[in-house]
Gaussian input, Z-matrix of N, CA and C with variables (Angstrom, degrees):
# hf/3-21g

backbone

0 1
 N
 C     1     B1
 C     2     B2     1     A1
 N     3     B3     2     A2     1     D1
 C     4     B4     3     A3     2     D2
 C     5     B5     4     A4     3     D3
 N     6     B6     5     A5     4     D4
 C     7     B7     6     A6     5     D5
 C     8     B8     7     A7     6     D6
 N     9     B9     8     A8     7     D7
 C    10    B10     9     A9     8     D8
 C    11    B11    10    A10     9     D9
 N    12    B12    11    A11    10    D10
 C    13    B13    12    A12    11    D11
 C    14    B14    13    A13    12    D12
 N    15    B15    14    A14    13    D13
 C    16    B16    15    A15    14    D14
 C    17    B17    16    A16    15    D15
 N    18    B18    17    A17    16    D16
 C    19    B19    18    A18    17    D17
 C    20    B20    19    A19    18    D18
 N    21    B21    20    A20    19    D19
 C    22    B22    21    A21    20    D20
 C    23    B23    22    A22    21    D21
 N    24    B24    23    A23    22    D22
 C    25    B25    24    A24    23    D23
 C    26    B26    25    A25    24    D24
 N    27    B27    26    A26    25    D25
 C    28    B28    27    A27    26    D26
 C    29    B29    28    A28    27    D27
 N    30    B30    29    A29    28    D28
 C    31    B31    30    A30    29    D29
 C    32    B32    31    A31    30    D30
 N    33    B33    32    A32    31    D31
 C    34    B34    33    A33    32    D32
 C    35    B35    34    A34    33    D33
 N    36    B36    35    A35    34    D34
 C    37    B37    36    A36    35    D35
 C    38    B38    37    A37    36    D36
 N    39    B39    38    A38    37    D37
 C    40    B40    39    A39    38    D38
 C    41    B41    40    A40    39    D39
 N    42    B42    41    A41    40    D40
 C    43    B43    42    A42    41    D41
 C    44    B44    43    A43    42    D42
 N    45    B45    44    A44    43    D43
 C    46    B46    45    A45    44    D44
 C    47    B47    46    A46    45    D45
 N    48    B48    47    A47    46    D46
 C    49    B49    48    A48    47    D47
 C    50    B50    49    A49    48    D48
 N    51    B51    50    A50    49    D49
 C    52    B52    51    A51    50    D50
 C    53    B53    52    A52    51    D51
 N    54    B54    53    A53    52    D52
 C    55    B55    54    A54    53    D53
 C    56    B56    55    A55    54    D54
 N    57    B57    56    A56    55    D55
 C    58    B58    57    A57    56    D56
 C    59    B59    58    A58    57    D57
 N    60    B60    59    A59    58    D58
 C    61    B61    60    A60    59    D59
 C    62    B62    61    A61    60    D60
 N    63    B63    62    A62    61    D61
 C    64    B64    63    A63    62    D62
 C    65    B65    64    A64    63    D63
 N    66    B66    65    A65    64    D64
 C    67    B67    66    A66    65    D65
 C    68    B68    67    A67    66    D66
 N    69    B69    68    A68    67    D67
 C    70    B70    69    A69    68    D68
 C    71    B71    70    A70    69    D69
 N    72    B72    71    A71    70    D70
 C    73    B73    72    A72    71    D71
 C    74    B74    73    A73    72    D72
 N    75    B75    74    A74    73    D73
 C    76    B76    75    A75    74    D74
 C    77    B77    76    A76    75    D75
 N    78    B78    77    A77    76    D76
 C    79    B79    78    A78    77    D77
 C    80    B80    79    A79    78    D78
 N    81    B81    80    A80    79    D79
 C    82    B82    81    A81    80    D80
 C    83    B83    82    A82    81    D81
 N    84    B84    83    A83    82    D82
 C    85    B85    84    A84    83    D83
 C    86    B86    85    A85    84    D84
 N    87    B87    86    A86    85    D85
 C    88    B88    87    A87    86    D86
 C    89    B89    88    A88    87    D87
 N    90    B90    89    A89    88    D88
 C    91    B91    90    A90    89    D89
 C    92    B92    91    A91    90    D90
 N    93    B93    92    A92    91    D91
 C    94    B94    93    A93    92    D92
 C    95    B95    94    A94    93    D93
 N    96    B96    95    A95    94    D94
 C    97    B97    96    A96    95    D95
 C    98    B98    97    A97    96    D96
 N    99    B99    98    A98    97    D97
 C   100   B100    99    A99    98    D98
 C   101   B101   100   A100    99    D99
 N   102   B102   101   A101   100   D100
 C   103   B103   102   A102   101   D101
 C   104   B104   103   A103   102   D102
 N   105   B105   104   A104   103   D103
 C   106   B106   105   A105   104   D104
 C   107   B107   106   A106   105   D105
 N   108   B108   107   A107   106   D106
 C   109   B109   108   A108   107   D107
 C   110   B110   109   A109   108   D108
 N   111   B111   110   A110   109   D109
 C   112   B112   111   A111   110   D110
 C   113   B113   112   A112   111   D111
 N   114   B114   113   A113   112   D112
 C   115   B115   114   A114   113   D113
 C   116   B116   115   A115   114   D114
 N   117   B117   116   A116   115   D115
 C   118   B118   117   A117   116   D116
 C   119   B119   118   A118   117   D117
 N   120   B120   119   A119   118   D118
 C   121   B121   120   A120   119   D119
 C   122   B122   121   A121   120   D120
 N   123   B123   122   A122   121   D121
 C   124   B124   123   A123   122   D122
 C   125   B125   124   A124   123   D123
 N   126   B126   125   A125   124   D124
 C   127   B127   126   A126   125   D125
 C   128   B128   127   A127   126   D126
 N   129   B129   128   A128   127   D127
 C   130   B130   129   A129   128   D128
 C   131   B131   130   A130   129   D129
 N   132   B132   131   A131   130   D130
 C   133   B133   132   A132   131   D131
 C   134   B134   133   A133   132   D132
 N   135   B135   134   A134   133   D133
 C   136   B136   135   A135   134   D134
 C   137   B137   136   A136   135   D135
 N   138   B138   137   A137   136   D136
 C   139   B139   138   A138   137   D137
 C   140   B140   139   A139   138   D138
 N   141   B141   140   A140   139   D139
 C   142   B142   141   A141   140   D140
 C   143   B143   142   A142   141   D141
 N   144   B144   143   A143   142   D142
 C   145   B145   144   A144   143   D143
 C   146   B146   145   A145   144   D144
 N   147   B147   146   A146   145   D145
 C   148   B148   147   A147   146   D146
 C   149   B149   148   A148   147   D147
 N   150   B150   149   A149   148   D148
 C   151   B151   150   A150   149   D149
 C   152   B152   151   A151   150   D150
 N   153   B153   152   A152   151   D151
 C   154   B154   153   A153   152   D152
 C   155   B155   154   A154   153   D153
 N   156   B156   155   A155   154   D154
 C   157   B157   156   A156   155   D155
 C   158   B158   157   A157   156   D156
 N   159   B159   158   A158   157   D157
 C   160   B160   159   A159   158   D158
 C   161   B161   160   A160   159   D159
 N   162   B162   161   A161   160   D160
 C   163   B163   162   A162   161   D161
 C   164   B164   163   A163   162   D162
 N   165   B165   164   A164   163   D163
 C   166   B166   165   A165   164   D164
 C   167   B167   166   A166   165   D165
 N   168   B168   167   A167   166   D166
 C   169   B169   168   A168   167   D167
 C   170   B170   169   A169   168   D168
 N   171   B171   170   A170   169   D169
 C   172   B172   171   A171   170   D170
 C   173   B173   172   A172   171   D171
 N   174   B174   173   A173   172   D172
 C   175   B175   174   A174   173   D173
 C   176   B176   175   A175   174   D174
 N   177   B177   176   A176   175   D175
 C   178   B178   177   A177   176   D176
 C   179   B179   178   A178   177   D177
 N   180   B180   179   A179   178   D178
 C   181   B181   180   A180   179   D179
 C   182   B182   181   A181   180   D180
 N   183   B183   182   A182   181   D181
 C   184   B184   183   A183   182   D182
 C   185   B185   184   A184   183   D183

   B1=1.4520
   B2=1.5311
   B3=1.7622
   B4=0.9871
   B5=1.6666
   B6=1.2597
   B7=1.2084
   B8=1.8893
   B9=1.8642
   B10=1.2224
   B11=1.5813
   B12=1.5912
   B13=1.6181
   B14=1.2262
   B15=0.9014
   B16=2.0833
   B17=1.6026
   B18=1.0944
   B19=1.0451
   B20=2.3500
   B21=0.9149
   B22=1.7326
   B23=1.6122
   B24=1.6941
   B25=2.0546
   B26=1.3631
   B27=1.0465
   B28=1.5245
   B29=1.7330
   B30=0.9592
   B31=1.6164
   B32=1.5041
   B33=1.3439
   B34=1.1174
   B35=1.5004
   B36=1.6266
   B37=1.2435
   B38=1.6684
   B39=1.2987
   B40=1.5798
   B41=1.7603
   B42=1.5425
   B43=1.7032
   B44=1.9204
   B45=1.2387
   B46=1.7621
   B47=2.3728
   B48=0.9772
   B49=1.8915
   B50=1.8086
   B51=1.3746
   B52=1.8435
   B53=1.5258
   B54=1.3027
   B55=1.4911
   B56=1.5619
   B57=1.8880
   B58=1.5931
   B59=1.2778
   B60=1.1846
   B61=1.9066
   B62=2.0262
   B63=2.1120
   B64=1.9666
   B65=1.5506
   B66=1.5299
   B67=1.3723
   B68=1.8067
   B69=1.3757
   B70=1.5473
   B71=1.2553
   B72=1.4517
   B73=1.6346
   B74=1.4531
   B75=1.5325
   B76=1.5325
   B77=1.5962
   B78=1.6537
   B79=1.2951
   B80=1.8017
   B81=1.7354
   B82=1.6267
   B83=1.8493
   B84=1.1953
   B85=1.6008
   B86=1.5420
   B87=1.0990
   B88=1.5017
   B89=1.6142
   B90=1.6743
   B91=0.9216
   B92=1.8442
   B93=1.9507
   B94=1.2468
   B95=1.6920
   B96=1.4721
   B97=1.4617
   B98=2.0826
   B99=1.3113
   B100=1.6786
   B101=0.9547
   B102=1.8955
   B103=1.3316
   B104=1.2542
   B105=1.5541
   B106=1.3377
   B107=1.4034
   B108=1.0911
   B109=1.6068
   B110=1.8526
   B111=1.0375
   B112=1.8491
   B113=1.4786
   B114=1.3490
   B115=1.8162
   B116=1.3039
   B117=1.2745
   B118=1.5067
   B119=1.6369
   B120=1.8723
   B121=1.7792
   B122=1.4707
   B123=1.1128
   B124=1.5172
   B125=2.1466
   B126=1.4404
   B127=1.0636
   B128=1.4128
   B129=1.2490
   B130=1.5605
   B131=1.8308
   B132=1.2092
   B133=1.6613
   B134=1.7698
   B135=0.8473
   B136=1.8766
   B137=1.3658
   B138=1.2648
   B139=1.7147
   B140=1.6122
   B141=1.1679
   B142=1.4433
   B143=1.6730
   B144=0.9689
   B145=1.6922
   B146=1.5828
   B147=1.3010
   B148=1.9321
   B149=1.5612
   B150=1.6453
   B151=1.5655
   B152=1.4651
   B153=1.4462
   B154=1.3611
   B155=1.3726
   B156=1.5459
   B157=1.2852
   B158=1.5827
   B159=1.1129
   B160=1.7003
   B161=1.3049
   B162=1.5596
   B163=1.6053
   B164=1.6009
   B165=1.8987
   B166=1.2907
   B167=1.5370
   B168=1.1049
   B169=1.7876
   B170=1.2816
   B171=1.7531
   B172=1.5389
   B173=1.6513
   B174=1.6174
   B175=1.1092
   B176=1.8999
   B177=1.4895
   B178=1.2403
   B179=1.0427
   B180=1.5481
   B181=1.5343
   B182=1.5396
   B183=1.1904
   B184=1.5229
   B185=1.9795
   A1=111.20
   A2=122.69
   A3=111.11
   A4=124.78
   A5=111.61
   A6=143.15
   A7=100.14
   A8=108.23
   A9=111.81
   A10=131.13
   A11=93.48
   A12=129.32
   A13=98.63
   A14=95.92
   A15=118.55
   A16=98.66
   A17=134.97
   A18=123.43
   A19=109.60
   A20=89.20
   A21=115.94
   A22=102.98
   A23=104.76
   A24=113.59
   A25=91.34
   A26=165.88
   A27=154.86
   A28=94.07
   A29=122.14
   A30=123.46
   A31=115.94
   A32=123.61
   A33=140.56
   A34=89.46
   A35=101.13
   A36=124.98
   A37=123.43
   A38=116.98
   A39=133.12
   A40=121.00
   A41=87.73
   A42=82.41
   A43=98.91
   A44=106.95
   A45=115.22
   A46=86.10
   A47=90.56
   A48=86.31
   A49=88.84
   A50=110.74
   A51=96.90
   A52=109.50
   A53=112.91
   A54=130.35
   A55=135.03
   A56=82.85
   A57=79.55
   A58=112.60
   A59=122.66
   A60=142.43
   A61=101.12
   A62=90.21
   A63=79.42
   A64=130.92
   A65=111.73
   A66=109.65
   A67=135.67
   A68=95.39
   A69=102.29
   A70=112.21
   A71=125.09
   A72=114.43
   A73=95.93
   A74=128.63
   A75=99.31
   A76=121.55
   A77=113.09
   A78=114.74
   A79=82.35
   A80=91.53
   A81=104.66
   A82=89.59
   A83=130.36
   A84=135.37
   A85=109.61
   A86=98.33
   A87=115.66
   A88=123.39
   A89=130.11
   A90=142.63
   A91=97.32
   A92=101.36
   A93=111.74
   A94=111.41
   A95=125.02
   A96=135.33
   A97=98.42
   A98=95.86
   A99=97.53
   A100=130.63
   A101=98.53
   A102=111.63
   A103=124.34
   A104=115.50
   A105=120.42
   A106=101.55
   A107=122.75
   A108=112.77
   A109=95.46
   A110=123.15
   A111=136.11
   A112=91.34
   A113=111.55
   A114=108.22
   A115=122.48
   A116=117.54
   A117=132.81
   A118=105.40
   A119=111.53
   A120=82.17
   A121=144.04
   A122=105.83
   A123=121.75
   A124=94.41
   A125=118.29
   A126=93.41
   A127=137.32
   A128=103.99
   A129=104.46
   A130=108.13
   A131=121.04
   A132=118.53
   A133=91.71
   A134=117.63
   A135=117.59
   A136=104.20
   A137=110.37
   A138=99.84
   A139=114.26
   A140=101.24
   A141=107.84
   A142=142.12
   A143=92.70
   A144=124.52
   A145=91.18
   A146=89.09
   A147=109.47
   A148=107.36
   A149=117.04
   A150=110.14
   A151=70.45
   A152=144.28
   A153=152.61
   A154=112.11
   A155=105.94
   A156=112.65
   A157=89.39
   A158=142.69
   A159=138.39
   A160=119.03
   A161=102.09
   A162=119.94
   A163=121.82
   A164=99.33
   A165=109.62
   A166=133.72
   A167=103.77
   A168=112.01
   A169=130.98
   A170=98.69
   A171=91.66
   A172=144.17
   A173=101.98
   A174=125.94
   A175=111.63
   A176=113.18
   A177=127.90
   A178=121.18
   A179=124.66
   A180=133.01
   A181=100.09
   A182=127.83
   A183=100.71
   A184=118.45
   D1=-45.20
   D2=-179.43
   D3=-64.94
   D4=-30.30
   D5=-157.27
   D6=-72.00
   D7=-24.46
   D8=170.22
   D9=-85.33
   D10=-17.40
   D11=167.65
   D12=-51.04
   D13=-88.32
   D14=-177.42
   D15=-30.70
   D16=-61.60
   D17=-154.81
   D18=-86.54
   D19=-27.92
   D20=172.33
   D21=-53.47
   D22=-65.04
   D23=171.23
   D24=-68.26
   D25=-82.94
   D26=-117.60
   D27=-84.56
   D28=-49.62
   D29=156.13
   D30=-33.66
   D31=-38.85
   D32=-154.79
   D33=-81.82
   D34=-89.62
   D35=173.74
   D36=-20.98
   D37=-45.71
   D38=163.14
   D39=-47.01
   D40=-48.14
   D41=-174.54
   D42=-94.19
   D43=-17.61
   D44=-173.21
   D45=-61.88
   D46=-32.52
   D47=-160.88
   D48=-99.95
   D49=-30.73
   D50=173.26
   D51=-53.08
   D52=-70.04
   D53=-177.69
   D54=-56.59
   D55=-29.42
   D56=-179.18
   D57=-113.41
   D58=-52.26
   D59=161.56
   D60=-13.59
   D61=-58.11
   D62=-176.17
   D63=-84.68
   D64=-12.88
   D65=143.36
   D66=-30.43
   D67=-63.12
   D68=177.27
   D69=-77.49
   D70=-29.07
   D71=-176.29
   D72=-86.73
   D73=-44.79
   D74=-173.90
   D75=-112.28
   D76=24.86
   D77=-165.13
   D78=-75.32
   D79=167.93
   D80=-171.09
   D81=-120.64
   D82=23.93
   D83=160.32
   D84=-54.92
   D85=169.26
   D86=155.49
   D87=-57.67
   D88=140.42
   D89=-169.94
   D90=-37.35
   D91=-78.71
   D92=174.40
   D93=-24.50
   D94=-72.95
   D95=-171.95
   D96=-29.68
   D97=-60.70
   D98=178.71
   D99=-27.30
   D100=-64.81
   D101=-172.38
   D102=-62.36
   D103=-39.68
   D104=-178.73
   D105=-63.62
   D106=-31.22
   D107=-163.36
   D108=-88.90
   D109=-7.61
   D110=168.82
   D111=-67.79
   D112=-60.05
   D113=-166.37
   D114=-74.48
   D115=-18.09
   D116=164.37
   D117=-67.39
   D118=-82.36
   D119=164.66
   D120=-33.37
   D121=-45.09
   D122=-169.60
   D123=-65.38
   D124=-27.99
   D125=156.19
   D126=-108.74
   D127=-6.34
   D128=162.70
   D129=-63.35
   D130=-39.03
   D131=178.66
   D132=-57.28
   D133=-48.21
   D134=-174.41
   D135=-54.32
   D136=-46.65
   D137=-169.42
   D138=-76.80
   D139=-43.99
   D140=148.65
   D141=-27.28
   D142=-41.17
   D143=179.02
   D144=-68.26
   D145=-77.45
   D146=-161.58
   D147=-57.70
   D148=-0.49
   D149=-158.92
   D150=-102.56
   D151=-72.23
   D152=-158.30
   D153=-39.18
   D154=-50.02
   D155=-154.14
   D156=-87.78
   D157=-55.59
   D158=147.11
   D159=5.63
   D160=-74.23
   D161=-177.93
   D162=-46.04
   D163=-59.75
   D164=164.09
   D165=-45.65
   D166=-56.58
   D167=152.96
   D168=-27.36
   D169=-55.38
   D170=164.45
   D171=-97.87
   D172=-13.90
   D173=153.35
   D174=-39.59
   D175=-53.77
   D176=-176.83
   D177=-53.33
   D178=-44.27
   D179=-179.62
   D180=-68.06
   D181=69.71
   D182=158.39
   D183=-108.41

């Protein structure tokens, strides 16, 4: 079961850094335009984080 976790977030994580990571490194916007779109990934990777590490936790108690 865990082993389907892992692979489900790393799925996640792949298209979270396909989609969002090459916006900010190769968009041709304004500095500002970047950043905001840096702090938007930077929190989708957070929620991400916090959904895994959540899951695992409770997955764990059995």
């Amino acid at each position: 079961m865990r082993w389907m976790i892992y692979i489900g977030f790393a799925v996640l994580y792949l298209l979270t850094t396909l989609y969002g990571l090459g916006p900010v490194l190769l968009a041709d916007g304004s500095f500002r335009e970047r950043m905001l779109t840096l702090a938007v990934v930077l929190l989708i990777y957070a929620g991400i984080t916090w959904g895994l590490r959540d899951l695992l936790r409770r997955t764990g108690k059995r």
